[in-house]
N, C-alpha and C positions, 0 to 999 in steps of 0.2 A: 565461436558462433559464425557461421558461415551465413550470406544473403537469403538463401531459401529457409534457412531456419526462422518460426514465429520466436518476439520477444517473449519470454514466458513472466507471466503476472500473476501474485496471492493477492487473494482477498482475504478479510480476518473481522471475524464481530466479534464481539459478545453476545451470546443469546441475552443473557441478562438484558441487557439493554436494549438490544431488538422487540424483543416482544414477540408477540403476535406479528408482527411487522418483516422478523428475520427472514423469510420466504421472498417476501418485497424487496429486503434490501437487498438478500443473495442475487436476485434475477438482476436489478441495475446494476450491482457490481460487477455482473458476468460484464451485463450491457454498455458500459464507461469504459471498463479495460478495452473488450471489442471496439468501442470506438474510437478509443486513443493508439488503438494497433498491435494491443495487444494480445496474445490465447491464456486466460484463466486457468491457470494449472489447478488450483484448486481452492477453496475457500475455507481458511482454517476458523475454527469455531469455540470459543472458550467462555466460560462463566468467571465472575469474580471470586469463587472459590478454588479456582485451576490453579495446581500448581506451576510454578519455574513458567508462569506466561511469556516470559520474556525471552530465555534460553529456548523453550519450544518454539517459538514464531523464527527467534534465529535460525535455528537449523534446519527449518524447512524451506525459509530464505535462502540458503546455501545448498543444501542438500537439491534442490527443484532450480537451480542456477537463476532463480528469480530476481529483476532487474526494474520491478514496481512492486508498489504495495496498494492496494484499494482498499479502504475502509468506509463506513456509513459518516462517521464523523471522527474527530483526536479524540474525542474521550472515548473511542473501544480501545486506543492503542495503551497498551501498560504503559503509565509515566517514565520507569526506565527503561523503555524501547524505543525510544525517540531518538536518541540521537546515535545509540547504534545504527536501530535500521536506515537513517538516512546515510549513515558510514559505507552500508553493503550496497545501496541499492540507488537510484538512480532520481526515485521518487517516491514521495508519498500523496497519493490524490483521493481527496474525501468526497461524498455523497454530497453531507447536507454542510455548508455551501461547497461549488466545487469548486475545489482548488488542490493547486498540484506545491506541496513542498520540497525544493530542490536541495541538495545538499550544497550548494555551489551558488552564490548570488549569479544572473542572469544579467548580462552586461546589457544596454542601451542599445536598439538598434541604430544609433547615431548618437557620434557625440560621444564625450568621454568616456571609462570606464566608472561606475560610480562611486567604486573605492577607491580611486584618487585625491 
């Protein structure tokens, strides 16, 4: 990836769980990633009947060289996609609260490292 190139970021719901809402949440997850610096490649969409949820978000994470993930909150994320996609990607940052999950503890800006 070269400097002019944007970080590329997926978004990912469950309608299910969206609701009525999913339209809401899609425009803020464009809107977070945009703010955090990143361009929305796209926003993948699945139901709790979907099959291979897990394998499917993988490969579009690799396939679209995606280096975040944006979702509305952890419970759209399939329980065993957690600690894959923190493996591939750089972070995971939710809607409702926001917060960014790092694969990698974030050291102290002063002061030791915290795993010492």
């Amino acid at each position: 990836m070269t400097e002019e190139e944007p970080f590329v970021a997926l978004g990912y719901m469950r309608t299910d769980l969206s609701g009525d809402a999913r339209q809401w949440d899609a425009k803020r997850l464009r809107a977070l990633a945009s703010r955090y610096g990143y361009q929305m490649g796209h926003i993948v969409t699945h139901t709790s009947s979907t099959p291979n949820r897990t394998a499917n978000l993988l490969d579009l994470v690799r396939r679209m060289n995606a280096v975040a993930l944006f979702v509305p909150t952890v419970e759209h994320l399939p329980e065993t996609a957690v600690r894959a996609l923190l493996a591939e990607l750089d972070g995971v940052t939710t809607l409702y609260p926001e917060e960014t999950y790092a694969p990698y503890p974030v050291p102290p800006a002063e002061g030791p490292p915290v795993w010492l």
